[in-house]
C-alpha positions in Angstrom: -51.7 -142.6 -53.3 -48.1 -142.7 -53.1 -47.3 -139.3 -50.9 -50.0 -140.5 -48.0 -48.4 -140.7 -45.3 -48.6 -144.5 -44.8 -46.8 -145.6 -47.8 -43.5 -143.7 -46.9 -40.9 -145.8 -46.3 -39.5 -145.2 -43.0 -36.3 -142.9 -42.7 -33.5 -144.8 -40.7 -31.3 -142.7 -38.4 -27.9 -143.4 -36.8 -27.5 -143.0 -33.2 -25.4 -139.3 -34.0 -28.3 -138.2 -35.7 -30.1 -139.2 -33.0 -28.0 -137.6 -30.1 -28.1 -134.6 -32.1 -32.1 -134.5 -32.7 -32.1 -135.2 -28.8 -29.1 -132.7 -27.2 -30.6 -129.0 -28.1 -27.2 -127.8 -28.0 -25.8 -130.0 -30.0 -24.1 -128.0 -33.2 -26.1 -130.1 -35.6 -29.3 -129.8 -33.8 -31.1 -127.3 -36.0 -29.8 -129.6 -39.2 -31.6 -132.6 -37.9 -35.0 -131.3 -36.3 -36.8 -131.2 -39.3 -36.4 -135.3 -38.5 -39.5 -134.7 -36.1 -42.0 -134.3 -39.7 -40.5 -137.8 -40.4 -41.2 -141.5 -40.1 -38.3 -142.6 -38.6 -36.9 -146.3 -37.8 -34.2 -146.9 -34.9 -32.3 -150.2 -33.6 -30.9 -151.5 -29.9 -27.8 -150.7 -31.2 -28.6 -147.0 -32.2 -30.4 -146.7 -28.6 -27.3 -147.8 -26.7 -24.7 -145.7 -28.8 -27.0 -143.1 -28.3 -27.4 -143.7 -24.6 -23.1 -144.3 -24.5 -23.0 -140.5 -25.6 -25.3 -138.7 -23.8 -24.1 -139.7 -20.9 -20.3 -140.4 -21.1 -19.3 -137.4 -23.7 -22.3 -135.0 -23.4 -22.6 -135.4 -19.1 -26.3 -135.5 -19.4 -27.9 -137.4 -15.9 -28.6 -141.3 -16.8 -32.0 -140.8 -16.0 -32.6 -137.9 -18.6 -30.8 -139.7 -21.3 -32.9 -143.1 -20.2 -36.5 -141.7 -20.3 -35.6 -139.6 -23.4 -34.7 -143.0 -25.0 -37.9 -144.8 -23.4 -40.3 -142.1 -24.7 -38.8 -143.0 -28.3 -39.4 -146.0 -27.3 -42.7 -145.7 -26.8 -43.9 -143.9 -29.8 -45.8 -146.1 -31.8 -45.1 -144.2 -34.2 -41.3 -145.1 -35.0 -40.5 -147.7 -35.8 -38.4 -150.4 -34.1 -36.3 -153.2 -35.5 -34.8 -155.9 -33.5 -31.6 -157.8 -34.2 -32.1 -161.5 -34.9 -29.3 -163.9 -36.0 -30.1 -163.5 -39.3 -29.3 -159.7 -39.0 -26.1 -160.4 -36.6 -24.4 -162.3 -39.9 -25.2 -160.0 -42.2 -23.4 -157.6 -40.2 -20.2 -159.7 -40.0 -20.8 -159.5 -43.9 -20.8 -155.9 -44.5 -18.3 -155.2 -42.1 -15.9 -157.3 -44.5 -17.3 -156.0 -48.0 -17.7 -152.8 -47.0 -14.4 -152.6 -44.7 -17.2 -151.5 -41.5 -16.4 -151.7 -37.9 -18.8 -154.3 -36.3 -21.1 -151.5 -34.7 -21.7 -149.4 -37.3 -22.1 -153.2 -39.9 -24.4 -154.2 -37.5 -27.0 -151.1 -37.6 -26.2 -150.8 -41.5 -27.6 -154.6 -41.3 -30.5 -153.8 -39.1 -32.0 -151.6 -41.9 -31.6 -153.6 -44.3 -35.3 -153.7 -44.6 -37.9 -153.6 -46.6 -39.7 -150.8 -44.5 -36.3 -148.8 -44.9 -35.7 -146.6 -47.7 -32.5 -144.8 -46.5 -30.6 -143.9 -43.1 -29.3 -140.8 -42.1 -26.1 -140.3 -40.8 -23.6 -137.6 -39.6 -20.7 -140.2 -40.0 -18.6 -139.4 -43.3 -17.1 -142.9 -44.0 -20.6 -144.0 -44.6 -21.6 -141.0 -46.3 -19.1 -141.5 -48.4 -20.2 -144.7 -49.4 -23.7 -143.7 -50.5 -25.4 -147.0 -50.4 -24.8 -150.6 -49.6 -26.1 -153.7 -51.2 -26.4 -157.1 -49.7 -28.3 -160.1 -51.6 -31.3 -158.2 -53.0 -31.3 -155.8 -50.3 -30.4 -152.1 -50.8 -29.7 -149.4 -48.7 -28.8 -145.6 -49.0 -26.9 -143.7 -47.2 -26.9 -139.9 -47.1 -26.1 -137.2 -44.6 -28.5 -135.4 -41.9 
């Protein structure tokens, strides 16, 4: 059936998503809970960002933002794309088509996947660009 739960595609997030699903006082906190119903896909890139802000423009202790990350993680249940070569040039691609700094190119890149219907994202420029496209591969993009 195509609502069972283990057809979704999974819902990619970007590490402010992420930051704000993780900081309870973050002002967009509420917005992005429902995220915990979801099946969600993150990247090393959208770890470290995430990791970069919690700890050097929220304050929170290194070791609460590290084992929040390592539970996530840990969950089998998310799931967890690494970066390969292939993904690294693509990147470098969609930075130039897209007019992308390298970071946010290189976790667009990342979900370029088959197991990736979307990513969610609290970043306007990429809102505002509602999808990308790369070879056969297709990607929205839509706000938390």
């Amino acid at each position: 059936m195509a609502h069972s739960r283990r057809d979704q595609k999974y819902l990619a997030v970007d590490s402010n998503v992420l930051v704000a699903y993780l900081d309870g006082g973050h002002p967009q906190h509420k917005r992005v809970a429902p995220l915990a119903s979801r099946r969600v896909a993150v990247n090393p890139t959208v770890i470290h960002e995430t990791y970069h802000t919690l700890v050097f423009e929220l304050k929170w202790f290194p070791d609460e933002a590290a084992h929040a990350l390592v539970e996530i993680l840990n969950d089998t249940d998310i799931l967890f794309l690494n970066q390969t070569k292939d993904t690294t040039r693509t990147g470098v691609q969609l930075a130039r088509q897209y007019g992308l700094g390298g970071r946010d190119a290189l976790i667009l890149a990342n979900f370029l996947n088959p197991s990736v219907s979307e990513i969610v994202t609290l970043d306007r420029p990429l809102i505002q660009l509602r999808k990308i496209e790369y070879g056969n591969r297709r990607l929205k993009i839509r706000a938390a």
